[in-house]
LUMDO-100419 format. One line per 5 residues: number of its first residue (from 1); their letters; for each residue y, z, x of C-alpha. Coordinates in nm, 3 decimals. Layout:
N
NUM	A	Y,Z,X ~ ...
//
This chain:
420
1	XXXXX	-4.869,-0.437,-1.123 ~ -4.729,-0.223,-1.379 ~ -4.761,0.090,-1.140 ~ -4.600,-0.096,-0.860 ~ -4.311,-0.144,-1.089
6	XXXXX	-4.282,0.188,-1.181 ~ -4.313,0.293,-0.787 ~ -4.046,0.059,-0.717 ~ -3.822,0.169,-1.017 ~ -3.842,0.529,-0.903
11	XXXXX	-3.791,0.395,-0.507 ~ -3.461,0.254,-0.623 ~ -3.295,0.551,-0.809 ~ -3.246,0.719,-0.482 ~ -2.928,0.487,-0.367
16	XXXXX	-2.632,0.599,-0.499 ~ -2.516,0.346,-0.841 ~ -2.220,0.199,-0.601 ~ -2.423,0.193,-0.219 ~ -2.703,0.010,-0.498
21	XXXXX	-2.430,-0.256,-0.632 ~ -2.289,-0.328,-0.236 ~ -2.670,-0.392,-0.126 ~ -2.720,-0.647,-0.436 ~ -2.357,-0.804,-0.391
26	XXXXX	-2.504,-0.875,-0.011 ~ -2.773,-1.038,-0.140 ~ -2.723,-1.253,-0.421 ~ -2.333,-1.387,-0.406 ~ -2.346,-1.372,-0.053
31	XXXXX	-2.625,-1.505,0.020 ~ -2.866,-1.207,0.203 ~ -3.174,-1.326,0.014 ~ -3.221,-1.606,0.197 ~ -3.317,-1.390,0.490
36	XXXXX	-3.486,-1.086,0.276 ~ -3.727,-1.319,0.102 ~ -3.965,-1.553,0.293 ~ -4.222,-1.801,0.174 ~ -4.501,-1.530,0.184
41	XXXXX	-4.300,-1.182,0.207 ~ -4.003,-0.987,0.302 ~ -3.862,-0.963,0.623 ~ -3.752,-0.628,0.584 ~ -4.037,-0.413,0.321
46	XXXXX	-3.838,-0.105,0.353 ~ -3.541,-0.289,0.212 ~ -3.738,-0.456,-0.058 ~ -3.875,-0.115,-0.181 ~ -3.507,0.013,-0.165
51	XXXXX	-3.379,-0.217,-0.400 ~ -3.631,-0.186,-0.636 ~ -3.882,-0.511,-0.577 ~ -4.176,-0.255,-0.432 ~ -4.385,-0.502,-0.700
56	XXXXX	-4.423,-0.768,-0.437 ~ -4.483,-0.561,-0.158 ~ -4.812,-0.555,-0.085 ~ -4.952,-0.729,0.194 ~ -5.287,-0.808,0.032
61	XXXXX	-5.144,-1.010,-0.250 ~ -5.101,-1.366,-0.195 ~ -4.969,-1.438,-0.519 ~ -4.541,-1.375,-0.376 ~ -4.358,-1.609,-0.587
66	XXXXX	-4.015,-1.598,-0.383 ~ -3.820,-1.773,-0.699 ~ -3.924,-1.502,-0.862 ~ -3.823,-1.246,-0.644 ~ -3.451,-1.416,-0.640
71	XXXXX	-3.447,-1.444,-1.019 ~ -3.531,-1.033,-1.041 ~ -3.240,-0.964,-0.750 ~ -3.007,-1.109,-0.967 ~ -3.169,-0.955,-1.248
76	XXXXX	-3.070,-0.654,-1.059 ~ -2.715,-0.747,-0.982 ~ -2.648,-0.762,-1.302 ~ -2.745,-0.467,-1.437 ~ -2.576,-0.326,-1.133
81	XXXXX	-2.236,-0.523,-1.219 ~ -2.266,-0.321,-1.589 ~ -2.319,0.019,-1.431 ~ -1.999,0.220,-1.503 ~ -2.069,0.519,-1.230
86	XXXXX	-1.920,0.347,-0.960 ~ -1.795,0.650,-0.751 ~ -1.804,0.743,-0.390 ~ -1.983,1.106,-0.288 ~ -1.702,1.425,-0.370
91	XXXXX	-1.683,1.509,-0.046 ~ -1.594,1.182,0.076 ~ -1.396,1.135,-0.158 ~ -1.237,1.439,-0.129 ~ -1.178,1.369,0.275
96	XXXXX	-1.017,1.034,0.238 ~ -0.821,1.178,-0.025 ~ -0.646,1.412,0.250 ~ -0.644,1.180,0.505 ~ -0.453,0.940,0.260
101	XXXXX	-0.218,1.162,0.262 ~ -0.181,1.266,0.602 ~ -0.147,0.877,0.723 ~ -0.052,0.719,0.430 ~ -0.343,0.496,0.356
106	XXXXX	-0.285,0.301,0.064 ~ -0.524,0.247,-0.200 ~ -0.669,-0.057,-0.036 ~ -0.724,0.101,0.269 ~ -0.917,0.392,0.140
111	XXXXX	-1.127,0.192,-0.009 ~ -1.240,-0.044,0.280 ~ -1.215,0.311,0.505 ~ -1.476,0.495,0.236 ~ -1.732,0.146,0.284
116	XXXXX	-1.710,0.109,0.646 ~ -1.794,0.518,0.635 ~ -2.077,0.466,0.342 ~ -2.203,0.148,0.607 ~ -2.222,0.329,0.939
121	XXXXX	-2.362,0.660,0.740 ~ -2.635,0.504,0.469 ~ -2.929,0.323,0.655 ~ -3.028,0.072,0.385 ~ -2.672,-0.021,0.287
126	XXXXX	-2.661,-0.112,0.671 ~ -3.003,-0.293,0.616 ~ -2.873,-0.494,0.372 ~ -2.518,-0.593,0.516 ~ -2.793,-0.724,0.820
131	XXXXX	-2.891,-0.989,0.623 ~ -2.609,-1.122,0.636 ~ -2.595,-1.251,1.008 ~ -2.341,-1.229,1.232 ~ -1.995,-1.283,1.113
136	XXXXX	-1.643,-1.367,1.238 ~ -1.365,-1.187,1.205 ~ -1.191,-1.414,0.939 ~ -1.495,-1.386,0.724 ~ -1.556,-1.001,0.736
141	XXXXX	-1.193,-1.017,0.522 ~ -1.415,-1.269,0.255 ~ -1.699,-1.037,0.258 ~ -1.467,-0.726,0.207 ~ -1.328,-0.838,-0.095
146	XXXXX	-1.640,-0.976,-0.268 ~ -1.825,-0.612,-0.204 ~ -1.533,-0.424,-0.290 ~ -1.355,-0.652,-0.593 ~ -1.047,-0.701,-0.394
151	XXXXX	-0.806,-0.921,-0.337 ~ -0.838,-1.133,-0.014 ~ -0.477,-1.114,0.083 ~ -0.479,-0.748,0.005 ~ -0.817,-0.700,0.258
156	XXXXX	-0.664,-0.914,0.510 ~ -0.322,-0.720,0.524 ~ -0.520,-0.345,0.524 ~ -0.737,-0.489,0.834 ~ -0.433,-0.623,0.985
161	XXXXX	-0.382,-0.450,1.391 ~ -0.054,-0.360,1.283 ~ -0.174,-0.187,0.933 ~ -0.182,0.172,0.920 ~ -0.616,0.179,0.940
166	XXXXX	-0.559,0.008,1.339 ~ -0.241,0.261,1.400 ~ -0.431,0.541,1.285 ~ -0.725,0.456,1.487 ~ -0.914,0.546,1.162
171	XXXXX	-1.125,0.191,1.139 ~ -1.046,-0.119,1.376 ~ -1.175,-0.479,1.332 ~ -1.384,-0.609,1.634 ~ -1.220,-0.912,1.707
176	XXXXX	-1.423,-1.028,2.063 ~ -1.634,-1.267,1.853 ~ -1.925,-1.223,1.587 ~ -2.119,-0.941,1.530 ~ -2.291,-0.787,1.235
181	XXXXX	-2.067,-0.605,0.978 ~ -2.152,-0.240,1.079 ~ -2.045,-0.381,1.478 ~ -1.691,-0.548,1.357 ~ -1.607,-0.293,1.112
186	XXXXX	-1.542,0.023,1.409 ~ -1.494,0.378,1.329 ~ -1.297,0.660,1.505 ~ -1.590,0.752,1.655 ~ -1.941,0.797,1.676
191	XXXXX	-1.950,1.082,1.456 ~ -1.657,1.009,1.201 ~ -1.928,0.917,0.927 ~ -2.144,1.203,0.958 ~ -1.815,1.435,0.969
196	XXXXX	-1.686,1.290,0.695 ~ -1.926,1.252,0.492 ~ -2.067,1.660,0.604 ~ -1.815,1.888,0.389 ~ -1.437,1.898,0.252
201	XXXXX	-1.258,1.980,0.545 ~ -0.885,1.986,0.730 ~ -0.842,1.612,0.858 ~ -0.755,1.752,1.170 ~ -1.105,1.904,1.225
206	XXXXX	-1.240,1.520,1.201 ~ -1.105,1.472,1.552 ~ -1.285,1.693,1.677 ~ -1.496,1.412,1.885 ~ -1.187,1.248,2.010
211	XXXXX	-0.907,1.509,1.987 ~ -0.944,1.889,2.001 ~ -0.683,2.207,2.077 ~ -0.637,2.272,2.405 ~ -0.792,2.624,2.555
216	XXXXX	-0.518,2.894,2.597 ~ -0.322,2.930,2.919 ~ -0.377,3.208,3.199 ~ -0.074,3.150,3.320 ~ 0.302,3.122,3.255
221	XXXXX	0.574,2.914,3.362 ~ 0.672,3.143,3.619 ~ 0.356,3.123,3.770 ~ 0.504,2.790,3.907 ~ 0.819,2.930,4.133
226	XXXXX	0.775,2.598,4.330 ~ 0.826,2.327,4.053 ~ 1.121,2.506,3.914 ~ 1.378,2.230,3.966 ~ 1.142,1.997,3.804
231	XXXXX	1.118,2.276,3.475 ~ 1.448,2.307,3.459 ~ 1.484,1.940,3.338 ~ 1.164,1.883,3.207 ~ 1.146,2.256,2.957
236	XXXXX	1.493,2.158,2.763 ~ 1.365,1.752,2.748 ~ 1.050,1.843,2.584 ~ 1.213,2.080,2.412 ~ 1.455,1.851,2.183
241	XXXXX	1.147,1.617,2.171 ~ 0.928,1.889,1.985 ~ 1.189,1.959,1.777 ~ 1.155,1.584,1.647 ~ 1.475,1.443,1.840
246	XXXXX	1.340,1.141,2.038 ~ 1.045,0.936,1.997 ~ 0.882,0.739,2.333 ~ 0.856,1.103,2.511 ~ 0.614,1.061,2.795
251	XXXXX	0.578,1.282,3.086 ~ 0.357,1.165,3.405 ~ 0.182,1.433,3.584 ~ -0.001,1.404,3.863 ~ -0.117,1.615,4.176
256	XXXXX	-0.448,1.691,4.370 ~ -0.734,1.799,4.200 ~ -0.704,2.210,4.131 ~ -0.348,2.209,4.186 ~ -0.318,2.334,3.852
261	XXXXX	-0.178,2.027,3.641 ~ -0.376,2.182,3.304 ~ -0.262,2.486,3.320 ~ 0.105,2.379,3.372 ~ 0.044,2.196,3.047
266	XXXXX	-0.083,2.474,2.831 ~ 0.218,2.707,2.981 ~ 0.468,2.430,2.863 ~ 0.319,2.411,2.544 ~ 0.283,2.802,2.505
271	XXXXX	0.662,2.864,2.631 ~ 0.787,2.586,2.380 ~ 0.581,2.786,2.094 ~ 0.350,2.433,2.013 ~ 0.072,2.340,1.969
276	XXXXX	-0.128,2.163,2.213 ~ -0.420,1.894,2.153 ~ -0.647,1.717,2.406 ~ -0.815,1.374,2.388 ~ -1.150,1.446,2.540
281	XXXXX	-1.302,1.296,2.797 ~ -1.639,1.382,2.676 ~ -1.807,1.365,2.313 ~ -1.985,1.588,2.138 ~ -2.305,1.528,2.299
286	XXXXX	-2.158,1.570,2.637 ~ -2.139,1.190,2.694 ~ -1.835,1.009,2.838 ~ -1.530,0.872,2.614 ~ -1.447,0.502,2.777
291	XXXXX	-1.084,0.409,2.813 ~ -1.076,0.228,2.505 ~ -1.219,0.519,2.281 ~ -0.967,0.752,2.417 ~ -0.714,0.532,2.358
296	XXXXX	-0.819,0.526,2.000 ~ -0.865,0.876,2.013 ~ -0.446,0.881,2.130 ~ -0.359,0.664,1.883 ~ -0.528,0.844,1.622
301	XXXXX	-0.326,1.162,1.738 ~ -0.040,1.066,1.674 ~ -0.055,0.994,1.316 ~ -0.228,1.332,1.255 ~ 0.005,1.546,1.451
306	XXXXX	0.360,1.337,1.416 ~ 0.474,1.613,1.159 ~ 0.354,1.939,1.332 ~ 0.522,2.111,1.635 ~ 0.282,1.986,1.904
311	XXXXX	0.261,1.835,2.233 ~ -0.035,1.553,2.376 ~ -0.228,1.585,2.673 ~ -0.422,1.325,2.790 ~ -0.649,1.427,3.105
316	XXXXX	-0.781,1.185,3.368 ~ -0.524,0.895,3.276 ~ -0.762,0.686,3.532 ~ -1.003,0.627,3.255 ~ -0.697,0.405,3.124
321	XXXXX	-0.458,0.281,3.389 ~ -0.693,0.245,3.693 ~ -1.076,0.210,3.532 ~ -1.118,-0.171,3.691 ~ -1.320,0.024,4.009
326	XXXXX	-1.112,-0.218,4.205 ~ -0.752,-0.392,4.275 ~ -0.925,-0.705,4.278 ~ -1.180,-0.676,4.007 ~ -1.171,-0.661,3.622
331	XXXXX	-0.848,-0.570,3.454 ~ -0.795,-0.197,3.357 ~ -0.809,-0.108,3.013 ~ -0.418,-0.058,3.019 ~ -0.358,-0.391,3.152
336	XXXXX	-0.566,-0.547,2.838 ~ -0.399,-0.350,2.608 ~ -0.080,-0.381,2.804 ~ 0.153,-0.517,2.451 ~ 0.017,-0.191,2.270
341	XXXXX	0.091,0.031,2.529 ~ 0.398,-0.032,2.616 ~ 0.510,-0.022,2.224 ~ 0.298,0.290,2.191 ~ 0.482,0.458,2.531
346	XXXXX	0.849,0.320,2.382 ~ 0.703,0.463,1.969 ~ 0.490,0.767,1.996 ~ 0.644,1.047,1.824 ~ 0.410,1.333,1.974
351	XXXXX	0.493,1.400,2.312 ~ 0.247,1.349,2.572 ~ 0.207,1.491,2.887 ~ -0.036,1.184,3.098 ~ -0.235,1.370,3.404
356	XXXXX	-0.375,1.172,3.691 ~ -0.503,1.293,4.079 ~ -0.253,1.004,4.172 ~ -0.094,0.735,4.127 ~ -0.202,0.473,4.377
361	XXXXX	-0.401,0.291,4.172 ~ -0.131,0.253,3.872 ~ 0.065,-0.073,3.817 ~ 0.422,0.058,3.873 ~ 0.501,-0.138,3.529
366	XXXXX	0.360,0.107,3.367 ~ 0.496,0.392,3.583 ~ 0.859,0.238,3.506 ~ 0.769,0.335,3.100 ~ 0.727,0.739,3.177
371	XXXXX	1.014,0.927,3.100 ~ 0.928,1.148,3.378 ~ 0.703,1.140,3.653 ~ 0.633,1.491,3.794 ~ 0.403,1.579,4.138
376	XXXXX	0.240,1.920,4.127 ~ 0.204,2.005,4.516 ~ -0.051,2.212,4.613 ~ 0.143,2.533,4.566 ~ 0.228,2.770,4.842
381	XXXXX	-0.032,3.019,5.003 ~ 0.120,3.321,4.810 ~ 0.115,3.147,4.486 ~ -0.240,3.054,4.546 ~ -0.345,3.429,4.663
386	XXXXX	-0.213,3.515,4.283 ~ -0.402,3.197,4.127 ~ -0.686,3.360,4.287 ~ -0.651,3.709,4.238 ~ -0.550,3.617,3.820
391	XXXXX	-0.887,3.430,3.769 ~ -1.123,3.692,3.951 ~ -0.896,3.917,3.688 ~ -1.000,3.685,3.387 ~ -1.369,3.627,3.501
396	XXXXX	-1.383,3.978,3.553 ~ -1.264,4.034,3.128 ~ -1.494,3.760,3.015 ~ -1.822,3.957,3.234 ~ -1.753,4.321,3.082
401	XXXXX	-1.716,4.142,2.686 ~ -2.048,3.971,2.773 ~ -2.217,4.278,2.905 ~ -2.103,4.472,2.642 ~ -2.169,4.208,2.316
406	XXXXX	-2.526,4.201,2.542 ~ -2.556,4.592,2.559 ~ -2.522,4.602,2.210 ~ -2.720,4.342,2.084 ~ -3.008,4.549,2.262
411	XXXXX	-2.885,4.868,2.047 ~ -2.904,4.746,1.718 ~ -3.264,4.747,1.693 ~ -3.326,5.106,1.832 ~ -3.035,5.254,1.589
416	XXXXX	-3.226,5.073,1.313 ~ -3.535,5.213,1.408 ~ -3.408,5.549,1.451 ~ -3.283,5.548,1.077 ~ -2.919,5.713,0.997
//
């Protein structure tokens, strides 16, 4: 028994002092024992060895007491309650330092925004908030403030749709019913945690699942001879918007596929000297972004850029306006979040250039919110001959630098054989 103490003892001095007094505030004032500890075991011996009470598991002892278990978890609690190194990791800390900046998080905020990361990133912390069951979204703000020692009001306001953590995209309450507290409490994105949590880094590059800079353009504005009447408005507009002038810019876009509606974007950008993100349509891992991540992803944006010269692009627009498969079927994603887009298309203070293959499928409310609404035609034969002949020229670039980086990957080793 004494060894199995001492196993247990050394099992729990790998959690973090504050991820350690979260798990045993789950479990004892809120009530998580009652589905850790059974009448003859744990439900969960992983857990149990986590927290330190590797004493008791043993499946060939018969003697569990689960009193006693309970009266050495809050045992535990308190000792955890007196623990004065109550600190989240540096580099977290460091990150949510400069994103508190960037957004303006308020002290609140960062707090709930470095648990929610700590929850989605540290397996038994997620364990433990388990045992708690599934939860409404009135009681997540309860649960907040017992774990983190906070006012309720105070939790309740930071988690409110309207606070800055919802406007940044940064952490959104699941409010479609219950769901354990990992589930309600949502992060940017699948890979915010592990980004976070991975090195001290530019907020910006944190995006980089969601929101990333656009490639450079191969072509210029004049490459476009037959949407000149539509520059001359639109170049000047955007213009004054970069510059900070107007807020609510929003541009519509659309044309055939390969009519070039990209590339018109990154010579806009590149002629107004800006920068240029876009919210991806695809993850990381090469998986699709749904309409309601990228719309996240958007919102996020425009938080991180609203101080920088920059314009928006948002590709594929049907993953928003017309993602219902049918005019008779499920609602789009823009018609559920119709309130918040239409303040975010009349508020937005980064420009944004929307693309879409058409517009059929669009509910001309929303098409009444663009500022513009631009067709790129499938350009004329000549300007399509110089399309051409410009990306065999590019292609042609990117082949030589490849056989050459190749050519002299395969030379290295013979000079270094051959000795100086």
């Amino acid at each position: 028994m004494r060894q199995r103490r001492r196993n247990a003892a050394d099992a729990a001095r790998n959690i973090a002092p504050l991820t350690r007094l979260w798990m045993l505030r789950m479990l004892v004032p809120l009530g998580g024992h009652r589905e850790l500890v059974g009448l003859r075991g744990f439900t969960d011996d992983a857990l149990a060895q986590a927290l330190g009470l590797g004493e008791w598991v043993d499946p060939d002892d018969r003697d569990f007491d689960p009193a006693a278990v309970r009266a050495r978890l809050r045992e535990l609690q308190q000792h955890a309650e007196r623990c004065t190194e109550r600190t989240l990791p540096p580099i977290l800390e460091a990150n949510i330092g400069r994103l508190s900046r960037l957004v303006g998080l308020n002290g609140v905020e960062a707090e709930i925004l470095g648990f929610a990361t700590m929850l989605h990133h540290e397996r038994e912390l997620d364990k433990a908030a388990d045992t708690l069951g599934m939860l409404t979204s009135a009681a997540i703000t309860d649960v907040l403030a017992l774990l983190l020692d906070l006012p309720a009001h105070e939790v309740r306001q930071a988690l409110h749709v309207h606070g800055v953590l919802a406007r940044s995209g940064l952490l959104t309450v699941d409010r479609s019913g219950t769901g354990l507290l990992a589930a309600k409490l949502d992060l940017l994105s699948r890979h915010f945690a592990e980004s976070i949590l991975g090195s001290e880094t530019d907020p910006v590059a944190l995006l980089r699942d969601t929101v990333a800079p656009s490639a450079p353009p191969r072509l210029q504005l004049q490459d476009f001879p037959h949407l000149d009447d539509a520059l001359a408005i639109l170049r000047p507009y955007l213009a004054r918007s970069v510059a900070g002038q107007r807020h609510g810019v929003n541009i519509f876009v659309h044309g055939a596929p390969g009519t070039g509606k990209s590339e018109l974007a990154r010579a806009l950008a590149a002629a107004l000297g800006c920068e240029l993100f876009e919210v991806a349509s695809e993850d990381q891992d090469g998986d699709p972004v749904n309409g309601e991540r990228r719309l996240r992803a958007y919102r996020a944006a425009q938080s991180f850029f609203d101080r920088r010269q920059a314009l928006l692009l948002f590709d594929e627009v049907e993953d928003v306006f017309a993602d219902s498969g049918t005019p008779f079927g499920p609602r789009s994603t823009a018609q559920r979040r119709k309130a918040w887009l239409n303040r975010m298309l009349e508020q937005n203070r980064v420009p944004t250039l929307w693309l879409s293959n058409t517009i059929a499928d669009i509910d001309p409310a929303f098409m009444r919110r663009f500022d513009m609404v631009v067709e790129v035609p499938v350009p004329p034969r000549a300007e399509r001959v110089g399309h051409v002949h410009l990306d065999r020229v590019i292609a042609g670039v990117d082949q030589l630098r490849e056989e050459i980086v190749g050519r002299r990957h395969r030379l290295l080793p013979q000079r270094a054989r051959a000795g100086p």
